[in-house]
VOPAGU-2260 file (C-alpha; in pm, 1 decimal, decimal comma):
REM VOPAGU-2260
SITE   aa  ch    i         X         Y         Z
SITE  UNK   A    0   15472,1   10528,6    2819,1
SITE  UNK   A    1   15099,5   10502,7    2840,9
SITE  UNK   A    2   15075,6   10270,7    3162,1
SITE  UNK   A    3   14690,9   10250,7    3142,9
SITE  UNK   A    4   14704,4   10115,4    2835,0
SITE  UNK   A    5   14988,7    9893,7    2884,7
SITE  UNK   A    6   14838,7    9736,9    3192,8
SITE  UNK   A    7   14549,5    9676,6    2954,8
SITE  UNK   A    8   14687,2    9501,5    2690,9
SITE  UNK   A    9   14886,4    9314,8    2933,1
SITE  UNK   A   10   14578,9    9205,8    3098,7
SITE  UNK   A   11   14448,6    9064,8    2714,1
SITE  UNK   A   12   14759,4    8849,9    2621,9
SITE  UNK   A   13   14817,5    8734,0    2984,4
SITE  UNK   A   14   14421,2    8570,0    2924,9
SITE  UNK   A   15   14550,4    8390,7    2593,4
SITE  UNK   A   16   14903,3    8272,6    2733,4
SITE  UNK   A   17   14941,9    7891,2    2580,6
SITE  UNK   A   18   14702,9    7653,8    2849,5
SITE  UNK   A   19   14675,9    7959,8    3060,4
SITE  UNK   A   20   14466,5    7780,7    3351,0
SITE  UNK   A   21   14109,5    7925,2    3395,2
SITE  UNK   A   22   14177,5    7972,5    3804,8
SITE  UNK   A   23   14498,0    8210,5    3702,4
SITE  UNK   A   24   14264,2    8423,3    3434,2
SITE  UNK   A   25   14014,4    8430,9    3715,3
SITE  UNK   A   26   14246,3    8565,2    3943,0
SITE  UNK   A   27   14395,1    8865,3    3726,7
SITE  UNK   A   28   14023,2    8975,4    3588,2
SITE  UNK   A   29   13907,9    8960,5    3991,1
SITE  UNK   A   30   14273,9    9229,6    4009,8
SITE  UNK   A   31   14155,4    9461,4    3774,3
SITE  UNK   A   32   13886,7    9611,1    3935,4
SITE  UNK   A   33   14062,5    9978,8    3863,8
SITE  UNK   A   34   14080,0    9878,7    3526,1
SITE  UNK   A   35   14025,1   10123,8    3276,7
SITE  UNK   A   36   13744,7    9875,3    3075,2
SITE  UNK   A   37   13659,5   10101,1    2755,5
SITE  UNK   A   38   14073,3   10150,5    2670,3
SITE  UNK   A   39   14090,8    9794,4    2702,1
SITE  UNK   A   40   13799,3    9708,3    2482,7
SITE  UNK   A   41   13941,9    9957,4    2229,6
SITE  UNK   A   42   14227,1    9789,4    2196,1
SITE  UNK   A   43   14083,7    9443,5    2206,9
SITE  UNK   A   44   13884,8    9547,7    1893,3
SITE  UNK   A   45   14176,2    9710,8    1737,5
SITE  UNK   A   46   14374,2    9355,9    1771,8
SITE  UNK   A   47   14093,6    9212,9    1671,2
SITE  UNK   A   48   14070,7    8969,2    2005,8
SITE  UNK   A   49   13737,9    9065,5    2166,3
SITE  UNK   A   50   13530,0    8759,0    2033,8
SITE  UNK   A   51   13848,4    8527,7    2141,5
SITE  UNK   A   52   13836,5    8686,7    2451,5
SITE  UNK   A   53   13494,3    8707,2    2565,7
SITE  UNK   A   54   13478,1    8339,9    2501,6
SITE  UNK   A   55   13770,3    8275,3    2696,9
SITE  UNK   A   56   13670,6    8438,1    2990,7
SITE  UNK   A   57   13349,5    8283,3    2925,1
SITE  UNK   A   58   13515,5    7938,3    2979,5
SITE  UNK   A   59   13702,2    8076,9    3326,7
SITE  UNK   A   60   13366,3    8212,2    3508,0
SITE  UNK   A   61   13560,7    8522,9    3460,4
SITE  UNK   A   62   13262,8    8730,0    3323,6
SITE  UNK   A   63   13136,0    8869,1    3630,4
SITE  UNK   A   64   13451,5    9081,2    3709,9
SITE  UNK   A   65   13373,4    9263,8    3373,0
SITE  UNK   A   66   13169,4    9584,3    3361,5
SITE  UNK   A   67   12775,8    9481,2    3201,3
SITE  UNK   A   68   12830,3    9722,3    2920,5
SITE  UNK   A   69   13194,2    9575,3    2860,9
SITE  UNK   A   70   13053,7    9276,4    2885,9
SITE  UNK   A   71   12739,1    9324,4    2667,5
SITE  UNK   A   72   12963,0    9471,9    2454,9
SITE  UNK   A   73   13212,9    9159,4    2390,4
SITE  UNK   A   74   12935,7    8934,2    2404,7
SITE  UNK   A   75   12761,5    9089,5    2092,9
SITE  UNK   A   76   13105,5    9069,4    1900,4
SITE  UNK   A   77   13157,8    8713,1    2022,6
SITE  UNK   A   78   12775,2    8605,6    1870,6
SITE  UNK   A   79   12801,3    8829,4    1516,4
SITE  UNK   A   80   13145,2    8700,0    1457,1
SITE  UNK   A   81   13010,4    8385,4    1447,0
SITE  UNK   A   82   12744,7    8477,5    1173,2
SITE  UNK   A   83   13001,0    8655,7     990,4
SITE  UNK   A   84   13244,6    8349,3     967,5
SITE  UNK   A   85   12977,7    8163,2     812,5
SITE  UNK   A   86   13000,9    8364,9     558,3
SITE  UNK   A   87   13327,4    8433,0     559,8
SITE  UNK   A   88   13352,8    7988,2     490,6
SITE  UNK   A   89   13126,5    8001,9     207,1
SITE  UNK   A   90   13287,2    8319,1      82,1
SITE  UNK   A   91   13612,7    8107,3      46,5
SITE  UNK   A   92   13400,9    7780,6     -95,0
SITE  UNK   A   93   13306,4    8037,8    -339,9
SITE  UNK   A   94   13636,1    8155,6    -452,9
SITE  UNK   A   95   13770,1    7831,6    -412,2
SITE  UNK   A   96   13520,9    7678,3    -704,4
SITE  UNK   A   97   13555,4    8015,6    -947,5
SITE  UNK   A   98   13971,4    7994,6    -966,2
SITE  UNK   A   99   13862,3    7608,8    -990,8
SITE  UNK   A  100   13657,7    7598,6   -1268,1
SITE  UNK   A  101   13890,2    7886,0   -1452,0
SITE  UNK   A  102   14181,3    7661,3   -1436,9
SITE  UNK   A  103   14401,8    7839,3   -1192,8
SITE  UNK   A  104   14601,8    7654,8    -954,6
SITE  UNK   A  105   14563,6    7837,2    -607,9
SITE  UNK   A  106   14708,2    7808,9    -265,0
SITE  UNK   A  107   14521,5    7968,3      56,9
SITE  UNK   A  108   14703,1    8131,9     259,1
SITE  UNK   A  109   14641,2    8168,4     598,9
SITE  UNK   A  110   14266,6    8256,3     734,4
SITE  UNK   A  111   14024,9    7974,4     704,1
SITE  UNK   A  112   14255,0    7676,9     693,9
SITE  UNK   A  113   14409,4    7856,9    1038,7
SITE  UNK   A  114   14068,6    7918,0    1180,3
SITE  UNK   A  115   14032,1    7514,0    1149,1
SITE  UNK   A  116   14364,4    7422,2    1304,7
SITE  UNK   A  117   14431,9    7674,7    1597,9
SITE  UNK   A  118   14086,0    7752,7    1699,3
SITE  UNK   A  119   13857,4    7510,1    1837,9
SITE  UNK   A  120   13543,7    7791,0    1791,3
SITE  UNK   A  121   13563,8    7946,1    1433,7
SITE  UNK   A  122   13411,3    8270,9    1591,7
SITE  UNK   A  123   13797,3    8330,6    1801,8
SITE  UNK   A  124   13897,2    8425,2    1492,1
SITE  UNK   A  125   13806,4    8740,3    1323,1
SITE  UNK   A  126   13921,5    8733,6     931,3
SITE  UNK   A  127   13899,2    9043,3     731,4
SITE  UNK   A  128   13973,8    8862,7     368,0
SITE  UNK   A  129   14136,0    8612,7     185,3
SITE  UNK   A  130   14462,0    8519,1      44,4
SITE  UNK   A  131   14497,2    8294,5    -243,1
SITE  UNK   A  132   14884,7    8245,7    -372,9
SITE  UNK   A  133   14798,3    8195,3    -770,2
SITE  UNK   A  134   15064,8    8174,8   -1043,2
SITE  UNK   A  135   15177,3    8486,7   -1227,0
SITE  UNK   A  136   15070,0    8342,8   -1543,8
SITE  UNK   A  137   14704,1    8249,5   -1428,7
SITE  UNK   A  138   14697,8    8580,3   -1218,5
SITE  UNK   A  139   14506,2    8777,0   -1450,8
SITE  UNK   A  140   14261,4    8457,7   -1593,7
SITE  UNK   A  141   14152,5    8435,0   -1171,9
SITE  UNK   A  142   14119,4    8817,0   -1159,6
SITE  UNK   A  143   13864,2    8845,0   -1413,9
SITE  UNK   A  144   13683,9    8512,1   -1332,0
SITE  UNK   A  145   13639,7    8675,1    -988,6
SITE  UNK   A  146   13503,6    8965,2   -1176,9
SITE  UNK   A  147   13319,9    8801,3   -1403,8
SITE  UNK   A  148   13110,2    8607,0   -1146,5
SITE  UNK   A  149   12975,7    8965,0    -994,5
SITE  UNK   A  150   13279,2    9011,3    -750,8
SITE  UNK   A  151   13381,1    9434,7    -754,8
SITE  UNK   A  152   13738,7    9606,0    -706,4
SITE  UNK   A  153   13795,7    9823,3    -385,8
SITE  UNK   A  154   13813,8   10165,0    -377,4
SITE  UNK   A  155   14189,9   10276,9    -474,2
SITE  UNK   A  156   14433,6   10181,3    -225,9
SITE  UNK   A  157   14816,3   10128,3    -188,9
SITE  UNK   A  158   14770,6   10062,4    -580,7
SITE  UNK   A  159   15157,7   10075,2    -592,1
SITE  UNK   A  160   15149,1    9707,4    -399,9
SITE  UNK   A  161   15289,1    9436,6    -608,3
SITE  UNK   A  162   15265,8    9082,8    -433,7
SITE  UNK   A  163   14880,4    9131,9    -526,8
SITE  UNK   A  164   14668,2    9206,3    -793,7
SITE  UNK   A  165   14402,0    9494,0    -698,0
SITE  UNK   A  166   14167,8    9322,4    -456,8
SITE  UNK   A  167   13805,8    9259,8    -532,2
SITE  UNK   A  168   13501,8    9181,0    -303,9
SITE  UNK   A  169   13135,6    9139,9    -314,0
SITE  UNK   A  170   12997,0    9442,1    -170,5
SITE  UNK   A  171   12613,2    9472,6    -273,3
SITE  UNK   A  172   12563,0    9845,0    -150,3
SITE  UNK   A  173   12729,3    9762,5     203,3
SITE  UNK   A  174   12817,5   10127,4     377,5
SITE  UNK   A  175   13042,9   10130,6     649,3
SITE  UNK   A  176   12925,0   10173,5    1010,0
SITE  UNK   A  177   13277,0   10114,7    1212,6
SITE  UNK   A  178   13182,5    9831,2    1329,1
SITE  UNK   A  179   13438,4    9573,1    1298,9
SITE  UNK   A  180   13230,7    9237,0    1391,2
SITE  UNK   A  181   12909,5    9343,8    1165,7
SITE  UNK   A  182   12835,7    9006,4     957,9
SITE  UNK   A  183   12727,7    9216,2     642,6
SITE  UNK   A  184   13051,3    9376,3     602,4
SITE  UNK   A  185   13258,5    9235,3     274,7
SITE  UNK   A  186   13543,2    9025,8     284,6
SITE  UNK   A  187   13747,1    9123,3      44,2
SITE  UNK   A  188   13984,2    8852,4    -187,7
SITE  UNK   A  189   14291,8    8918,6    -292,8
SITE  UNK   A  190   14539,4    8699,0    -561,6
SITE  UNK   A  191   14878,5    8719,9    -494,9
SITE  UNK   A  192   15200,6    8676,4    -678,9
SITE  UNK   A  193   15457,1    8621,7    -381,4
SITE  UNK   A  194   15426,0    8601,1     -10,6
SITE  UNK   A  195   15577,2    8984,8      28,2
SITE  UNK   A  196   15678,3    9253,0    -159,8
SITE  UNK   A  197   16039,7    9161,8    -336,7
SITE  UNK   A  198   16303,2    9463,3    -179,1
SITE  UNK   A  199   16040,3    9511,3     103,0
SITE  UNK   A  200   16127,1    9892,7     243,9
SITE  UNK   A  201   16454,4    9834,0      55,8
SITE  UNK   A  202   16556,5    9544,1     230,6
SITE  UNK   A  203   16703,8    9266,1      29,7
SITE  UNK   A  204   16457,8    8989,3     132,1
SITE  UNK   A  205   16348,7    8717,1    -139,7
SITE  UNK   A  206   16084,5    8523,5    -240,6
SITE  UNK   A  207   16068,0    8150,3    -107,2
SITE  UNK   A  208   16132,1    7885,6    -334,6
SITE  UNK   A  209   15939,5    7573,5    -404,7
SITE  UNK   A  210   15631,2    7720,1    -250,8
SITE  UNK   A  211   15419,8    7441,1    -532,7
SITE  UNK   A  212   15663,8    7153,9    -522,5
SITE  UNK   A  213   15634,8    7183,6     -81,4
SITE  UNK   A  214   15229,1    7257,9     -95,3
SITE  UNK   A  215   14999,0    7018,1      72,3
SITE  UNK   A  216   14673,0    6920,8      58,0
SITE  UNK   A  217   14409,0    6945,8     303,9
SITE  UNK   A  218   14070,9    6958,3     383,7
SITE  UNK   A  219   13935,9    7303,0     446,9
SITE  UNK   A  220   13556,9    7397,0     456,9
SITE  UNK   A  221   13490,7    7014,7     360,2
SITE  UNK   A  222   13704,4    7034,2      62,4
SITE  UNK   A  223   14032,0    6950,5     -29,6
SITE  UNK   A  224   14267,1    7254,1     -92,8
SITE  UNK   A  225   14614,6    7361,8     -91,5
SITE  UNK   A  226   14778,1    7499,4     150,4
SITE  UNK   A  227   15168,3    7608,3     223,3
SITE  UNK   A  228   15401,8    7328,6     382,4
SITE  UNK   A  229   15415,5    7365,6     744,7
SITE  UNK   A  230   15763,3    7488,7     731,4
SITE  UNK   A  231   15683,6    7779,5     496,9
SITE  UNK   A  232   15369,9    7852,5     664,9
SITE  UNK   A  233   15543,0    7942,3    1044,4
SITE  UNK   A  234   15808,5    8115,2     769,7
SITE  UNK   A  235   15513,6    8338,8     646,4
SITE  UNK   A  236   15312,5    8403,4     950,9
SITE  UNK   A  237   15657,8    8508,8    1099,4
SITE  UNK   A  238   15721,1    8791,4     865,3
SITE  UNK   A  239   15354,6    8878,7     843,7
SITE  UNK   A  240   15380,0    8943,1    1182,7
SITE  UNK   A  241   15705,9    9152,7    1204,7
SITE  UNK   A  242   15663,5    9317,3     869,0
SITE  UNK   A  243   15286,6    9489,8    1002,4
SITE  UNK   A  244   15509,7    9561,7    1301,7
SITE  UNK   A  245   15776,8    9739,9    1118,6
SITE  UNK   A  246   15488,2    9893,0     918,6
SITE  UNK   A  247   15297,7    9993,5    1229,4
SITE  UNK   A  248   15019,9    9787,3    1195,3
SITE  UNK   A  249   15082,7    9496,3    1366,3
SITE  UNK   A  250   14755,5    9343,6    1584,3
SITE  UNK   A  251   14834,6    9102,1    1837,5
SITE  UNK   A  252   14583,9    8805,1    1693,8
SITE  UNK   A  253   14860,9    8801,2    1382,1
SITE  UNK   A  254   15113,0    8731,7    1720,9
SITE  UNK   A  255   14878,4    8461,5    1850,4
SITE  UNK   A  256   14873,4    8270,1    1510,9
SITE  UNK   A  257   15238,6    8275,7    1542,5
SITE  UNK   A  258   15234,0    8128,9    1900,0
SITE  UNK   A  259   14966,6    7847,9    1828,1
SITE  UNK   A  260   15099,7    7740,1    1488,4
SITE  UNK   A  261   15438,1    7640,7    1580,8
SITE  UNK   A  262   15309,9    7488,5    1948,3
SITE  UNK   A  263   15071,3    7313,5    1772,5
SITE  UNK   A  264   15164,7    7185,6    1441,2
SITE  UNK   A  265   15316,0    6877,3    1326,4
SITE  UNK   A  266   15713,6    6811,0    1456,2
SITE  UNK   A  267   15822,3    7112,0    1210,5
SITE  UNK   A  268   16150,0    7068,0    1056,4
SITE  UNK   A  269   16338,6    7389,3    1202,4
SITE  UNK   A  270   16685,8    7296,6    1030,6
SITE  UNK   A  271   16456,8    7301,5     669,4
SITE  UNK   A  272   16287,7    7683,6     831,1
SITE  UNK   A  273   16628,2    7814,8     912,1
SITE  UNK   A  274   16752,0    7730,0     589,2
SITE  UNK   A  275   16458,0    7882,8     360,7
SITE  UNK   A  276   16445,3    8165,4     622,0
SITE  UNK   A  277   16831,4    8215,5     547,2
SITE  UNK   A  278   16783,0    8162,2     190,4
SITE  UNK   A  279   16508,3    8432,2     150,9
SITE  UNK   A  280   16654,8    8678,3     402,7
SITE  UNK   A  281   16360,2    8712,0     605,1
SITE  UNK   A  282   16531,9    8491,5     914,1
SITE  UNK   A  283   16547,7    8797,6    1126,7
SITE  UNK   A  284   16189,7    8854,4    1123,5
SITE  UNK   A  285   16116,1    8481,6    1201,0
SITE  UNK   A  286   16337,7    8538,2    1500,5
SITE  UNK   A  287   16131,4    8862,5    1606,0
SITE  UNK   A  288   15808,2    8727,2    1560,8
SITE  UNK   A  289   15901,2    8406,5    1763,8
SITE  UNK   A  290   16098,9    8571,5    2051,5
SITE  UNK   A  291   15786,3    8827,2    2080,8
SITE  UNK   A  292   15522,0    8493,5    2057,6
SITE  UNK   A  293   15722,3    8360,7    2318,5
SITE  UNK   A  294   15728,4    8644,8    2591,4
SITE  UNK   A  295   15360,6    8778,4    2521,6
SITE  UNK   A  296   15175,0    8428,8    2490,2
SITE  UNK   A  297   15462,0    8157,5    2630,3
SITE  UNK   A  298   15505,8    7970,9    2317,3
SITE  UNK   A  299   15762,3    7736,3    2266,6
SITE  UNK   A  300   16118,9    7843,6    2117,8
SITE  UNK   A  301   16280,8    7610,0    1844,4
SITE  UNK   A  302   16534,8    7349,5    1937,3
SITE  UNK   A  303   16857,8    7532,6    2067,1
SITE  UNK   A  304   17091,5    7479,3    1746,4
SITE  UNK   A  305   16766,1    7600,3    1501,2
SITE  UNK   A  306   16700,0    7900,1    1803,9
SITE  UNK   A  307   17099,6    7997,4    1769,3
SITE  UNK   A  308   17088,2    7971,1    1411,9
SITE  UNK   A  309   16790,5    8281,3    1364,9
SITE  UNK   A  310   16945,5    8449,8    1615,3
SITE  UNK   A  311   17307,2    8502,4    1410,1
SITE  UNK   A  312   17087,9    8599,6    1081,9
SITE  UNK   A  313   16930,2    8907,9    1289,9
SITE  UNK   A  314   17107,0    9205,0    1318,6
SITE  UNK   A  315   17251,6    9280,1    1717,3
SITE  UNK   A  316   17081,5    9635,4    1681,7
SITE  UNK   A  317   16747,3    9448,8    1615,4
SITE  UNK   A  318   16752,2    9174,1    1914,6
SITE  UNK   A  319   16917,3    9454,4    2140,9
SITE  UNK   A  320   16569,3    9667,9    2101,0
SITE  UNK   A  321   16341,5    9364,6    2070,6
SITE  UNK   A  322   16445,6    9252,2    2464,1
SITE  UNK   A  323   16468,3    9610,8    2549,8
SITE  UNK   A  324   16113,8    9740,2    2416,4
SITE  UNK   A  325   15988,5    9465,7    2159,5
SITE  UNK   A  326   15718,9    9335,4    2419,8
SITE  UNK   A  327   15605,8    9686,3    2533,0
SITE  UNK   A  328   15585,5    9804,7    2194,7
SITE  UNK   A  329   15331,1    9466,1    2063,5
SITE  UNK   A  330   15103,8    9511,2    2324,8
SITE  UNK   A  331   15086,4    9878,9    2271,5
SITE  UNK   A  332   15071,1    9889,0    1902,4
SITE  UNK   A  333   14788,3   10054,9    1752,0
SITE  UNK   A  334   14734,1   10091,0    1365,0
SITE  UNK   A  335   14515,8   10380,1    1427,7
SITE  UNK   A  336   14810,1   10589,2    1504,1
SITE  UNK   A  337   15097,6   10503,8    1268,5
SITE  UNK   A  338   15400,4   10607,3    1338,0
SITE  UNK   A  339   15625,7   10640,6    1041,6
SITE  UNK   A  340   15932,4   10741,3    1187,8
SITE  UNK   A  341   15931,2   10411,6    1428,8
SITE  UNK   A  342   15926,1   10247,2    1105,2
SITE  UNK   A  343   16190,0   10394,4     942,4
SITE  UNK   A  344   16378,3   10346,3    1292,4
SITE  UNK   A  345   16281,8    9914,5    1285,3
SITE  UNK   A  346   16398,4    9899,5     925,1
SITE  UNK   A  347   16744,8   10021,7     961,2
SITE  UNK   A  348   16771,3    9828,9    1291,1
SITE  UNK   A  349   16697,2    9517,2    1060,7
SITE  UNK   A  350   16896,5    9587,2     815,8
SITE  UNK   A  351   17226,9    9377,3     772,6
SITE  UNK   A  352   17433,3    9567,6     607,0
SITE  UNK   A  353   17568,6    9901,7     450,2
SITE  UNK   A  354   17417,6    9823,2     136,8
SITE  UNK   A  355   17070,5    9743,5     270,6
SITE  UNK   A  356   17071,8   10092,4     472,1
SITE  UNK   A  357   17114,9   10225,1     139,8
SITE  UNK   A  358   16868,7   10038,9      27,4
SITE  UNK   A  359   16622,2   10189,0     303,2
SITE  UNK   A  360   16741,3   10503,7     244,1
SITE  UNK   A  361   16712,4   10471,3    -141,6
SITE  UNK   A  362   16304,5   10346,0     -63,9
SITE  UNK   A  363   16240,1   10674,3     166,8
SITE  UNK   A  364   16348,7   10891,4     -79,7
SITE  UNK   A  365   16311,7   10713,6    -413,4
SITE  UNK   A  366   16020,7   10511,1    -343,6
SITE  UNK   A  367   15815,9   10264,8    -625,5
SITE  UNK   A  368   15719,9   10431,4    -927,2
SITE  UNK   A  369   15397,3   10254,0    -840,9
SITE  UNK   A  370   15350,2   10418,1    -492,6
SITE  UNK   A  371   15442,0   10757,8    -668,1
SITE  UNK   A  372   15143,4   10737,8    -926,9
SITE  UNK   A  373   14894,5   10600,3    -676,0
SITE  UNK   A  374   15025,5   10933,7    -437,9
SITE  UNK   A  375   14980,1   11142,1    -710,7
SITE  UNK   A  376   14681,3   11000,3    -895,5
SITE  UNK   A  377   14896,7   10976,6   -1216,5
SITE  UNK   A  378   14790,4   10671,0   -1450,1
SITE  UNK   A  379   15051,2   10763,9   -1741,4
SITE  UNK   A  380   15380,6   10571,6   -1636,2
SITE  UNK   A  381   15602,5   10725,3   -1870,7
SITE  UNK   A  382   15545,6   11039,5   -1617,9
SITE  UNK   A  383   15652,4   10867,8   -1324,9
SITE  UNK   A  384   16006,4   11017,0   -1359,3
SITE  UNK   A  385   15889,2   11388,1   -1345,3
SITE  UNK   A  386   15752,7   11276,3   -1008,8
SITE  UNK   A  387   16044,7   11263,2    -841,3
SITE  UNK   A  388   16178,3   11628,0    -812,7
SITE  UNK   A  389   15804,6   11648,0    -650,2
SITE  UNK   A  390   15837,6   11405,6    -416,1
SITE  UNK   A  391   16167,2   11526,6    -320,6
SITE  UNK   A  392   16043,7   11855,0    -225,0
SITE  UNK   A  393   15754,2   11715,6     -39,1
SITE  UNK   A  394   15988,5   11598,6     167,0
SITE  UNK   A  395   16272,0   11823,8     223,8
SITE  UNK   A  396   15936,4   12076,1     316,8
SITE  UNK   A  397   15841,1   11821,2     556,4
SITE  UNK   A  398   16146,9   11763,7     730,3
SITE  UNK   A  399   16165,1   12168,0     718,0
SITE  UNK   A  400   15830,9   12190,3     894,1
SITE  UNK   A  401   15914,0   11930,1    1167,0
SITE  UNK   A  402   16224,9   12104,0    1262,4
SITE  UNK   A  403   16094,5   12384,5    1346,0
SITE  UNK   A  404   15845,1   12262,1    1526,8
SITE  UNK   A  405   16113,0   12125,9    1749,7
């Protein structure tokens, strides 16, 4: 275990605990004066947290315990992700009035509307694009109004994806410089179909049902918009959460939403989550995501009976290596450095039952016909099934290779 980089990132979500007072963040940045400063602020950027976190120990009179570059550093991302979210609100204004005026009925999901509600400075927040849930039937009428109105698709990637239609953005010539926080970099918008992919890693989760009839309206940017019920939205941040982790891309702000949407919103009916957690099959993940909100950030649990009810939809395996390593492995997560095998590991530790491990085992070997023509660059699908054999090999030459490495 890296311990530098645990103490870290322990160090980040300790400052953003739920009414963390400003005397205790004082106290552990005064501690940390062997801190190793430019791990931490590598991390902080790869969890996206450094604006949040600059102004929070802003607010403490923590600053001076930070190294000036460190702190020059955070303070620039603090001040240009402010710029940037401007844009970023008028980038979803815009999108908003274009699916509008083509006639297609559109929910936002998550980023601005969560900016609003858990963060009482919109430049906490970093968001890197929007979500808009849009009907299947109107999917393609939004696309090309998006399109139509100068907006450009992405370069080619995970084109096997499913829950959304290839994303677009407006990009203008913009080159890349690594720098997360730079206001000129696109946001991207994507228009999707479901919440997550249907047989996610061969898992037999579901869609949710009702997401329209349960929708609300709200303002956002000024305007009223739709948004998910409050009961569906803690459902979907949940498994947003835990699915990146499984994936091995999880990033700790994803974590915070968790733990400052269900302190903070309405009285949420937890009998009506359980239920359309249960229903879907994704209860396990609202468990994980919850029980890690609460040990990183000190967020509240559910009521006891709603608590007890998550806990008997997740697999024993699963809640066995969530208290054992969950919390380590959050803070340390790191999407630069994937680890696939972890997340082969999480999925069968998820899965409840024989049928769903063959299910995983079915997606590792037999994956999408999608995935296997983006992998291969193949755009006739009648081809797909010569793909396979391919594939296969690939991999039985892979696990080959690793073996005898070992």
């Amino acid at each position: 275990m890296n311990e530098n980089l645990l103490r870290a990132a322990r160090l980040l979500t300790d400052s953003l605990r739920l009414a963390a007072p400003p005397a205790d963040i004082r106290a552990r940045l005064a501690a940390a004066r062997e801190m190793d400063w430019p791990l931490l602020a590598h991390h902080a950027d790869g969890h996206t947290l450094t604006p949040l976190l600059y102004d929070i120990w802003r607010q403490a009179g923590a600053l001076d315990f930070i190294p000036a570059d460190i702190r020059e550093r955070f303070a620039r991302a603090y001040h240009d992700n402010a710029t940037r979210n401007t844009r970023v609100r008028q980038d979803l204004l815009d999108a908003h009035q274009l699916l509008t005026l083509a006639a297609v009925p559109h929910i936002v999901l998550k980023g601005w509307p969560l900016v609003e509600r858990l963060y009482p400075d919109p430049a906490h927040r970093y968001l890197s694009d929007h979500d808009f849930l849009v009907p299947a039937d109107r999917a393609q009428i939004g696309h090309q109004a998006l399109l139509a109105s100068g907006f450009q698709p992405l370069p080619p990637k995970d084109e096997w994806i499913e829950k959304h239609l290839p994303s677009v953005w407006r990009n203008d010539g913009y080159v890349w410089n690594s720098y997360l926080y730079d206001p000129d970099y696109p946001r991207p918008v994507e228009l999707h179909l479901r919440l997550w992919e249907q047989g996610w890693r061969g898992l037999s989760v579901r869609d949710l049902s009702d997401l329209w009839a349960e929708a609300q309206t709200v303002m956002v940017a000024g305007v009223p918009m739709q948004v998910l019920s409050d009961e569906n939205t803690v459902i979907h941040l949940a498994m947003h959460f835990a699915g990146h982790l499984v994936e091995r891309e999880a990033r700790l702000n994803q974590l915070l939403d968790v733990a400052r949407f269900s302190a903070r919103a309405a009285p949420l009916d937890w009998e009506r989550v359980t239920a359309r957690a249960a229903a879907s099959r994704v209860g396990r993940f609202v468990y994980a995501s919850l029980f890690l909100a609460r040990e990183i950030f000190d967020s509240p649990l559910p009521p006891a009976c709603a608590w007890q009810t998550l806990e008997s939809q997740t697999p024993r395996a699963l809640r066995e290596w969530l208290a054992q390593y969950g919390v380590a492995d959050a803070l340390m997560s790191d999407y630069r450095r994937r680890e696939k095998g972890q997340g082969y590991r999480l999925t069968f530790l998820s899965a409840q039952s024989f049928a769903e491990r063959l299910g995983i085992l079915r997606f590792a070997a037999l994956p999408p016909v999608g995935q296997l023509l983006a992998k291969y660059n193949v755009r006739q699908r009648w081809l797909a099934p010569l793909l396979y054999p391919l594939h296969l090999a690939e991999r039985v030459g892979a696990y080959g290779r690793e073996m005898l490495k070992r």
